[in-house]
C-alpha positions in Angstrom: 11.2 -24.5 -2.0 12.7 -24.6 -5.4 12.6 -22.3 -8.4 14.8 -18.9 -8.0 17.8 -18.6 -6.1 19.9 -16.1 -4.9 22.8 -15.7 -2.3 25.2 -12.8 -1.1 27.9 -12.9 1.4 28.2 -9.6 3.8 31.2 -9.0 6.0 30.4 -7.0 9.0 32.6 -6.5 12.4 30.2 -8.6 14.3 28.2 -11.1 11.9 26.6 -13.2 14.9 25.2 -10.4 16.3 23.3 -9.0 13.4 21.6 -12.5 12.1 19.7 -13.0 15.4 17.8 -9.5 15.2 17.5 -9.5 11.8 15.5 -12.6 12.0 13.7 -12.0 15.1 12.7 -8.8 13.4 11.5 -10.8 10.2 9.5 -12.9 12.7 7.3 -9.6 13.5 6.2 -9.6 9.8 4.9 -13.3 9.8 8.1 -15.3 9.0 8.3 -18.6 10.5 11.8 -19.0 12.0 13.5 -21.6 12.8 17.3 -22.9 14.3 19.1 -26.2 12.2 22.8 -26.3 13.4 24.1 -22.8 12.9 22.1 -21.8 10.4 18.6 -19.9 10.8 15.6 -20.4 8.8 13.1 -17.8 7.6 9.8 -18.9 6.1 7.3 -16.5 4.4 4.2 -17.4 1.9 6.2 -17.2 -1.3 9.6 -17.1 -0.6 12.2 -18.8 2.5 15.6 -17.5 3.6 18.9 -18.8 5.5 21.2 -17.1 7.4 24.8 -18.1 8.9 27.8 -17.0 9.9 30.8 -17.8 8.2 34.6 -16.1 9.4 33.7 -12.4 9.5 30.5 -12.7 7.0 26.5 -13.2 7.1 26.0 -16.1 4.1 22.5 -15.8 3.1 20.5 -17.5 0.8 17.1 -16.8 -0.6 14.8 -18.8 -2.7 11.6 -17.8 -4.1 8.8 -19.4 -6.8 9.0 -16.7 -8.9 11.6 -13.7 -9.5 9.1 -11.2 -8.0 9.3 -13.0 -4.9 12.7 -12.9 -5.1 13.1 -9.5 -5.4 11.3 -8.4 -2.7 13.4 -11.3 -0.3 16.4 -10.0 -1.3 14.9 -6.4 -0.7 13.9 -6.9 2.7 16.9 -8.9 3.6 19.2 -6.0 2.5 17.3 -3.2 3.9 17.2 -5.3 7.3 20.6 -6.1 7.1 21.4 -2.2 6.7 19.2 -1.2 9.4 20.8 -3.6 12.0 24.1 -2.7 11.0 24.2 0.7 12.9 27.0 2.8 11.8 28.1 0.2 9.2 27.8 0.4 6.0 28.4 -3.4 4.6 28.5 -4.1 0.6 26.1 -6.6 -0.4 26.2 -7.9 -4.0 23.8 -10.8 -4.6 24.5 -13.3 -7.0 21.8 -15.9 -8.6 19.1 -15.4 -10.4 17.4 -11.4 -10.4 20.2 -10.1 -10.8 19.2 -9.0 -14.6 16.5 -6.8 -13.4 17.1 -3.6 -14.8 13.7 -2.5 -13.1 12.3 -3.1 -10.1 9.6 -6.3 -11.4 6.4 -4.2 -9.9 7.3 -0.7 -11.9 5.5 -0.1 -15.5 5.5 3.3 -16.8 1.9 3.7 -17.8 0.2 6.5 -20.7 -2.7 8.9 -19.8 -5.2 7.8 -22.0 -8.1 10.1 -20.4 -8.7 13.0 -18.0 -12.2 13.3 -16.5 -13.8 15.2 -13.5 -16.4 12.8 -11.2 -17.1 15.5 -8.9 -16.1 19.1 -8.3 -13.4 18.1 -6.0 -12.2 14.2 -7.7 -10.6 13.6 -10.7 -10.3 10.2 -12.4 -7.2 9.7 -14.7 -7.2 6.6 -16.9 -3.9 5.1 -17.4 -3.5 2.6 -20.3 -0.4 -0.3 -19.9 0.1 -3.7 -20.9 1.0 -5.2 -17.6 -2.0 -4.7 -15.4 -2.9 -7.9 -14.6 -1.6 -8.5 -11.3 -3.7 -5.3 -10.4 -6.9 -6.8 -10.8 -6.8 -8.0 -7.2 -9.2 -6.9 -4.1 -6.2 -8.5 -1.6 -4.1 -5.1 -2.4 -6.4 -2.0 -3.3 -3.4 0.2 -3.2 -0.8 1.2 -5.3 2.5 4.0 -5.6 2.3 7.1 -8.4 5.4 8.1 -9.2 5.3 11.8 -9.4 8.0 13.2 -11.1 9.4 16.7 -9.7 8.1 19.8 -12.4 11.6 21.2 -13.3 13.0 17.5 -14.5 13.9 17.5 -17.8 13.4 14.1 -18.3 11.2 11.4 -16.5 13.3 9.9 -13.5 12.7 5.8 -13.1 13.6 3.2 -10.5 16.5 0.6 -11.0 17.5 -2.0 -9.0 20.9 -2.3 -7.6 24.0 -4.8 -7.2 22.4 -5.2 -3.4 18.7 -5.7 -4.1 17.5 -2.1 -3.2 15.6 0.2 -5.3 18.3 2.8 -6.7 16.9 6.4 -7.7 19.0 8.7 -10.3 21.2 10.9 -8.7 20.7 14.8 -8.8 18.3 17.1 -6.8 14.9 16.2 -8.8 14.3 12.9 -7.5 10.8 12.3 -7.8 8.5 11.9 -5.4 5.9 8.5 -4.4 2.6 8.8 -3.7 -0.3 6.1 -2.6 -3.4 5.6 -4.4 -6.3 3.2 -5.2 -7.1 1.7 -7.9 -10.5 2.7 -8.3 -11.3 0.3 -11.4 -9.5 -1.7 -13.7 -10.3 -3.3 -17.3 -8.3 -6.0 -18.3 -9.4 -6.4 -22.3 -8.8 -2.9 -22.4 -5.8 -2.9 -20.9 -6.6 0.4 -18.6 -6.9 1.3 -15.0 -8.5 4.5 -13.2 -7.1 6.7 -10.2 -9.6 8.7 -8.1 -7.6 12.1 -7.3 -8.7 14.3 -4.6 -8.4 17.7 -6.1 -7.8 20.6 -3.1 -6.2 24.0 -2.5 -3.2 23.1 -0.7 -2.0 20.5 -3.0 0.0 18.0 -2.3 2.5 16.4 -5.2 0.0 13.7 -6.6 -3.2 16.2 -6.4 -1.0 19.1 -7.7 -0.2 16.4 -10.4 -3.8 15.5 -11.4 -4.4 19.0 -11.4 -2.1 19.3 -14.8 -2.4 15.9 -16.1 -2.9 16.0 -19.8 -3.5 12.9 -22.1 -0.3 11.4 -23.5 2.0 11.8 -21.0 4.0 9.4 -18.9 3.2 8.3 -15.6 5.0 5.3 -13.3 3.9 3.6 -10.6 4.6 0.9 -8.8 2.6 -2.2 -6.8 0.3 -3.6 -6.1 0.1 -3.7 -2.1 -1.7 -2.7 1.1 -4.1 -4.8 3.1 -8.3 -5.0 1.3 -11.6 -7.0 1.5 -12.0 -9.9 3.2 -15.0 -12.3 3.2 -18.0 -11.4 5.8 -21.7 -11.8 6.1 -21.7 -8.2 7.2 -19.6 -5.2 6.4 -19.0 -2.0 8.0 -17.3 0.5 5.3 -16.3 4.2 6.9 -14.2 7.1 5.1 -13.6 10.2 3.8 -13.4 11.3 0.1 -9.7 9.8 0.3 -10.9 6.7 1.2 -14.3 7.0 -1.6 -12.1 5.1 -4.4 -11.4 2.3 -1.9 -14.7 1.8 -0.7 -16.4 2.4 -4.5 -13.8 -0.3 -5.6 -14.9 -3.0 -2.8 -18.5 -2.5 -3.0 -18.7 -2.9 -6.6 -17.1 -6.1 -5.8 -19.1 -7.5 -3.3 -21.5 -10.7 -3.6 -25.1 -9.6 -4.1 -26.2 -10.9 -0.7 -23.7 -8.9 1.3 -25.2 -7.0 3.8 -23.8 -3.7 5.9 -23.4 -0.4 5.5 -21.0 2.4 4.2 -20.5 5.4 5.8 -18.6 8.1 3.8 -17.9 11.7 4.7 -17.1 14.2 1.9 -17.4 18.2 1.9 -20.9 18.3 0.7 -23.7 16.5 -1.4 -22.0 17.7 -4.7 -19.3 15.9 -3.7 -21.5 12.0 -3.6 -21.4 9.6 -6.1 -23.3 6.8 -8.0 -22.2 3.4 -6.8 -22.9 0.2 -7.6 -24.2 -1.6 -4.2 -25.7 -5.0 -3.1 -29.4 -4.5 -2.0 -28.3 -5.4 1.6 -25.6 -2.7 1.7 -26.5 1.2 1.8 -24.9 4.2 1.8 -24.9 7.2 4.0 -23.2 10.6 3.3 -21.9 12.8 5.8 -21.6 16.3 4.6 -18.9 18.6 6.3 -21.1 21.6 4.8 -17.8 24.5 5.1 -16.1 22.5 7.6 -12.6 21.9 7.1 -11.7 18.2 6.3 -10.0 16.4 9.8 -12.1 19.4 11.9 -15.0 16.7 12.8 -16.3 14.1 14.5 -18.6 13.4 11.8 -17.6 9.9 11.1 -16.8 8.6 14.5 -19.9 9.7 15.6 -21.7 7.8 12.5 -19.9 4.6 13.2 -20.7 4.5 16.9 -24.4 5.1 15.8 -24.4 2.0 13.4 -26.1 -1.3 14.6 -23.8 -3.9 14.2 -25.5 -7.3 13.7 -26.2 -9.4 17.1 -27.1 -12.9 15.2 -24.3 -14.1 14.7 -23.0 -12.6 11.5 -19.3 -12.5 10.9 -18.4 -9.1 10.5 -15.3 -7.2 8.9 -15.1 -3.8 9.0 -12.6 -1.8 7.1 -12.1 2.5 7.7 -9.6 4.9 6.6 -9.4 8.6 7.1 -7.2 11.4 9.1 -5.3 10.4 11.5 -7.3 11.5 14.8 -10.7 9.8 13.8 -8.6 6.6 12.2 -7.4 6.6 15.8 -11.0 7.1 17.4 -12.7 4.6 15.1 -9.9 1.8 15.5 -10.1 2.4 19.3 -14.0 2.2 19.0 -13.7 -1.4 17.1 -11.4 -3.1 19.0 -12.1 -2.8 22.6 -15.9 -1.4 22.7 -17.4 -3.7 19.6 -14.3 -6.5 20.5 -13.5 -6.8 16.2 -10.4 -8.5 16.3 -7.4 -8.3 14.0 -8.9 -10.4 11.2 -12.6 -8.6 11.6 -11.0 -5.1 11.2 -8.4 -3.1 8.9 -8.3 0.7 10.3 -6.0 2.7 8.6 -4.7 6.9 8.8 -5.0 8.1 4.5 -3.5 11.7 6.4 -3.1 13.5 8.9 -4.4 17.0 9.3 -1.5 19.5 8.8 1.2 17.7 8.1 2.6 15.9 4.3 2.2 12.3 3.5 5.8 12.0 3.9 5.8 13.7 7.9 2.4 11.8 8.9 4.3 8.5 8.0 7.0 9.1 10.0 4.9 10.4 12.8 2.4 7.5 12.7 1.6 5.4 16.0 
């Protein structure tokens, strides 16, 4: 593969027994890996590393079409690298091309531009930049807001280090990433909207939207995360965290799609207008005072829906709290049989706990 290169030399205690788990580990995340001589192989879509050991060092080289790419090789393979290294803490300093970036290449700070309220309980902010192209994708729905912490003076921003990793300012007001969709996007104009759940017991990016105001500042950082694939017939299921995902694929669907789109939200002031193919409708499921992650309510709707039996392919995508995320996916894959390409079920949150404690309790 030609076009960027990079390369860094690590000394570690043990080199040869850090390259085989690092790459075995890089295998789990679709790399193709393979052994010439002494030196191992990694292939991904856009970007293909090599590992060797050399005296009392890892020699690794990455190459990549394009300096994103690159960055996020170089990223991975330092972070791995780290990780493997137990109780070591080995300097890595790449040299090659990327090391210019001042900024990570998927972070643009963005400008309010409007403030609006959909619903009682959903606000959409409108964020103006002059880099949202690579946005305007339906293979990653999702992207990172970075909230900045309310007693920082000034606006904290990413860098990128001498070793490929994202480096934060130092001090205690380090701000704080949160993950969102983008719930519509305008190229001409150059502006994107974010659906915001507003809710009592706030969280950073809904406490956030709650005090937005136009003009200000706001980072974030992606694209990524998995979205629509092609099907004759789609099964859609979420709550109101999940609404901006689903509004944003169904407005995108080809008009002879057919399926259905099952979306629970606290009652009907809370629905929305959405632009649908004829063969796709939409049923709400009102929690009506119930507390949201209490009920069954979408489970129970999926299991009720008639999947196709002539022979439609079928892709079914649902994200919501953790226990019916668990439910549902359980529900697809071994009662319905959906397998890994036909299905993306995914946990938004999980009832009690922060974004940052459900990720690191997640199964």
């Amino acid at each position: 593969m030609s076009g960027f290169v990079a390369e860094a030399r690590i000394r570690l205690d043990d080199p040869g027994a850090i390259i085989g788990p690092v790459c075995e580990h890089l295998k789990e995340h679709g790399a193709e890996i393979t052994l010439s001589g002494d030196t191992w192989v990694v292939a991904m879509d856009m970007a293909t590393s090599s590992f060797r050991q050399e005296d009392d060092s890892i020699v690794v080289r990455a190459e990549a079409a394009d300096l994103q790419s690159l960055y996020f090789i170089k990223m991975g393979i330092a972070s791995h690298i780290i990780e493997f290294a137990g109780d070591e803490t080995p300097e890595i300093a790449w040299t090659g091309d990327g090391t210019q970036l001042a900024a990570p290449p998927n972070f643009d700070v963005l400008e309010v531009v409007a403030v609006r309220d959909v619903t009682p309980h959903m606000r959409r902010i409108t964020l103006a930049g002059d880099n949202l192209a690579r946005f305007d994708t339906l293979q990653a729905l999702h992207l990172r807001v970075i909230i900045q912490h309310p007693d920082a003076v000034a606006p904290q921003w990413p860098s990128v280090g001498s070793n490929g990793l994202v480096r934060w300012p130092a001090g205690t007001h380090r701000p704080q990433l949160r993950k969102y969709t983008v719930r519509s996007l305008d190229r001409a104009a150059g502006t994107m909207d974010i659906d915001f759940v507003i809710h009592a017991d706030a969280g950073p990016g809904s406490a956030w939207a709650a005090r937005a105001r136009v003009g200000e500042q706001v980072g974030v950082v992606g694209p990524g995360g998995g979205g629509l694939k092609p099907a004759d017939w789609y099964l859609f299921a979420g709550d109101e965290t999940a609404l901006p995902a689903i509004g944003r694929m169904l407005e995108t669907l080809p008009d002879t799609a057919r399926g259905v789109a099952l979306i629970e939200v606290a009652d009907a002031a809370e629905e929305q207008a959405l632009r649908l193919p004829a063969g796709v409708s939409v049923r709400w499921l009102h929690r009506d005072g119930r507390a949201a992650g209490t009920t069954t309510l979408l489970y129970d709707a999926v299991r009720e829906t008639a999947f196709p039996q002539d022979g439609s392919t079928v892709y079914a995508w649902a994200a919501c709290e953790f226990e019916a995320f668990r439910a549902i996916r359980t529900f697809l894959r071994k009662e319905k049989g959906l397998g890994k390409a036909e299905q993306l079920v995914v946990s938004y949150w999980r009832r009690g706990k922060s974004e940052d404690e459900a990720e690191a309790s997640h199964d």
